[in-house]
C-alpha positions as a Markdown table, in Angstrom:
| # | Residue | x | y | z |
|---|---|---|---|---|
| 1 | Unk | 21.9 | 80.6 | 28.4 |
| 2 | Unk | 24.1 | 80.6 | 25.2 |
| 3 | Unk | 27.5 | 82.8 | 24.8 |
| 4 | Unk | 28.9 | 83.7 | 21.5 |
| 5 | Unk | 32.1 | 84.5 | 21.2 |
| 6 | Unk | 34.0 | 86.5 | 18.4 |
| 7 | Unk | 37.9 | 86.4 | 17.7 |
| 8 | Unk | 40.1 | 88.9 | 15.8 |
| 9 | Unk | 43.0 | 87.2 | 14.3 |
| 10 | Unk | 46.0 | 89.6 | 15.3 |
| 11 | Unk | 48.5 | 87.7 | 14.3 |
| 12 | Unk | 51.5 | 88.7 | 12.0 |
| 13 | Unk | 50.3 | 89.3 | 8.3 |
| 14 | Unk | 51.4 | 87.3 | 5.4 |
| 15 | Unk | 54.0 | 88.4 | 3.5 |
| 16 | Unk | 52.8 | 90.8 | 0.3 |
| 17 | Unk | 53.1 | 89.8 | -3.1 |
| 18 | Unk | 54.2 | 91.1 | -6.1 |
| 19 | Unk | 53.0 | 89.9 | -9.9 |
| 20 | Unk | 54.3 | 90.0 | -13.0 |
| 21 | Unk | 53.7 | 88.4 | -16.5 |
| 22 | Unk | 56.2 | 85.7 | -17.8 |
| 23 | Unk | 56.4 | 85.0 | -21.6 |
| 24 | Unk | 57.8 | 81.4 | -22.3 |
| 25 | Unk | 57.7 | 79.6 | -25.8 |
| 26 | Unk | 56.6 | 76.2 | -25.6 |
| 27 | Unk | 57.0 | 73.7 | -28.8 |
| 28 | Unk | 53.6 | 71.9 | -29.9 |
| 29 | Unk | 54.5 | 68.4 | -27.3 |
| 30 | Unk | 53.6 | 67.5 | -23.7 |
| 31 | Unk | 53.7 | 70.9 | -21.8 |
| 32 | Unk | 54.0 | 69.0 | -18.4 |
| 33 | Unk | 51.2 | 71.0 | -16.4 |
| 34 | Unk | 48.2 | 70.3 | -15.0 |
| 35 | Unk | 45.6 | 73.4 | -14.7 |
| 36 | Unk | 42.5 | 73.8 | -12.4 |
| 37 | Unk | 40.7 | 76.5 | -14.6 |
| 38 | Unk | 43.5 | 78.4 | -15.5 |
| 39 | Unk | 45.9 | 78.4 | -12.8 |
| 40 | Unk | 49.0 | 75.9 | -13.0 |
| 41 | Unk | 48.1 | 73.2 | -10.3 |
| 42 | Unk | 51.0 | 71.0 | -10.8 |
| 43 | Unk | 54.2 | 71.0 | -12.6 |
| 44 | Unk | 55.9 | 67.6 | -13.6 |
| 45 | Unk | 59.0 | 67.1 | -13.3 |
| 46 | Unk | 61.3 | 66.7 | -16.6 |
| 47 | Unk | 59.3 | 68.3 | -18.9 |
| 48 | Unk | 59.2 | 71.4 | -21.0 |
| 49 | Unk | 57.4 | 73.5 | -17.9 |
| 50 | Unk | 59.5 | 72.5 | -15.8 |
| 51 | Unk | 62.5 | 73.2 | -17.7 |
| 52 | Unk | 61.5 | 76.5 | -17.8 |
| 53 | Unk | 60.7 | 77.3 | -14.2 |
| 54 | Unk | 56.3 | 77.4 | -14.5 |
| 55 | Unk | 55.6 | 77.3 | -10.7 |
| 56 | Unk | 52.5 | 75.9 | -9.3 |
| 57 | Unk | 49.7 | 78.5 | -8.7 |
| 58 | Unk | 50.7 | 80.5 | -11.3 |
| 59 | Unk | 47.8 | 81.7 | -13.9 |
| 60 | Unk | 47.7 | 81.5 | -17.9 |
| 61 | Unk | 46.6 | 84.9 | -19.5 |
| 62 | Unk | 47.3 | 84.4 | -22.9 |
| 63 | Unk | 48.2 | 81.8 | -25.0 |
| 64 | Unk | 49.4 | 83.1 | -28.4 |
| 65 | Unk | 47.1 | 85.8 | -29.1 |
| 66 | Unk | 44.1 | 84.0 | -27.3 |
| 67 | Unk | 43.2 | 85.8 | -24.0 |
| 68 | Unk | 42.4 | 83.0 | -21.1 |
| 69 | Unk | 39.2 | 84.0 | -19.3 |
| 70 | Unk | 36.9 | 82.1 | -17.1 |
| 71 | Unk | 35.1 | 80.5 | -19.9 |
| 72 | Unk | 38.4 | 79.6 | -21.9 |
| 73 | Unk | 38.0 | 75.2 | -22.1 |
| 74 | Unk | 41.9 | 74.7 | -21.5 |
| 75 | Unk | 41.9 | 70.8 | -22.8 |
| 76 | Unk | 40.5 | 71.7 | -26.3 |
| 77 | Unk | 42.9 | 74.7 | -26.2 |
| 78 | Unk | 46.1 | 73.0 | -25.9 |
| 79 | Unk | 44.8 | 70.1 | -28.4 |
| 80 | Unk | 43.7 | 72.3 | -31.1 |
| 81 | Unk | 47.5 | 73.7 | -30.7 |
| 82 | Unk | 49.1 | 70.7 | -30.8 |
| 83 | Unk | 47.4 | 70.0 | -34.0 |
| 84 | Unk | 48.1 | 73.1 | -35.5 |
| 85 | Unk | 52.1 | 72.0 | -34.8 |
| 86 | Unk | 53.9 | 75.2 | -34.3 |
| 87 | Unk | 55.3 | 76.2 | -30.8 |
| 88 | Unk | 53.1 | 78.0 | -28.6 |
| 89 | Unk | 53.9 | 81.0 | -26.2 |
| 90 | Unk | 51.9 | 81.4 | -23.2 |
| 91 | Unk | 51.9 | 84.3 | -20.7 |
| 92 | Unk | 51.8 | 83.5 | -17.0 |
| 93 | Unk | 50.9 | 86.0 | -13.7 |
| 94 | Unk | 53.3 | 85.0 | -11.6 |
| 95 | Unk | 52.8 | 85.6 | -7.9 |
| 96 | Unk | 56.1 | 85.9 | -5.5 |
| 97 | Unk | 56.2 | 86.6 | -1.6 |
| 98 | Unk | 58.4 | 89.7 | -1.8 |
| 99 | Unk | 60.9 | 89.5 | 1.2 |
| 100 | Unk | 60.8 | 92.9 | 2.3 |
| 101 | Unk | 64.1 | 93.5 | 2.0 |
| 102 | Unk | 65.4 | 91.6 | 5.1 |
């Protein structure tokens, strides 16, 4: 004889989030992020991202006037702004736990 058994997780919820959309100016040298598609999967320390609070898990929209989508190839982006040589501003969606007002 076999049982199944199904569980309801009723535990507390997570926190909710709020988004909004960060402008930053970057100039055309090592941004200091590492993406995974689009979102920001690491940011190193001492460098331009950094020095401008990028956050990990937050996710690139635009860069100049170029809209990021799922298709967008992110290495030949950034090189082909680099050799262009002008600073670059990208747009984040930031995500923060809101703290409910506690």
């Amino acid at each position: 004889e076999t049982t199944t058994a199904t569980t309801t997780n009723t535990g507390p919820k997570p926190p909710p989030t709020k988004s909004s959309l960060v402008a930053l100016k970057f100039q055309p040298t090592v941004l200091g992020m590492i993406f995974a598609d689009f979102r920001v999967l690491e940011v190193r320390p001492g460098t331009q991202a950094h020095e401008k609070g990028v956050r990990k898990g937050w996710s690139l929209k635009k860069a100049n006037d170029t809209e990021i989508t799922e298709e967008t190839n992110m290495k030949e982006l950034f090189i082909r702004f680099r050799q262009i040589g002008a600073p670059i501003t990208l747009v984040f969606e930031t995500s923060e736990i809101e703290d409910g007002g506690l």
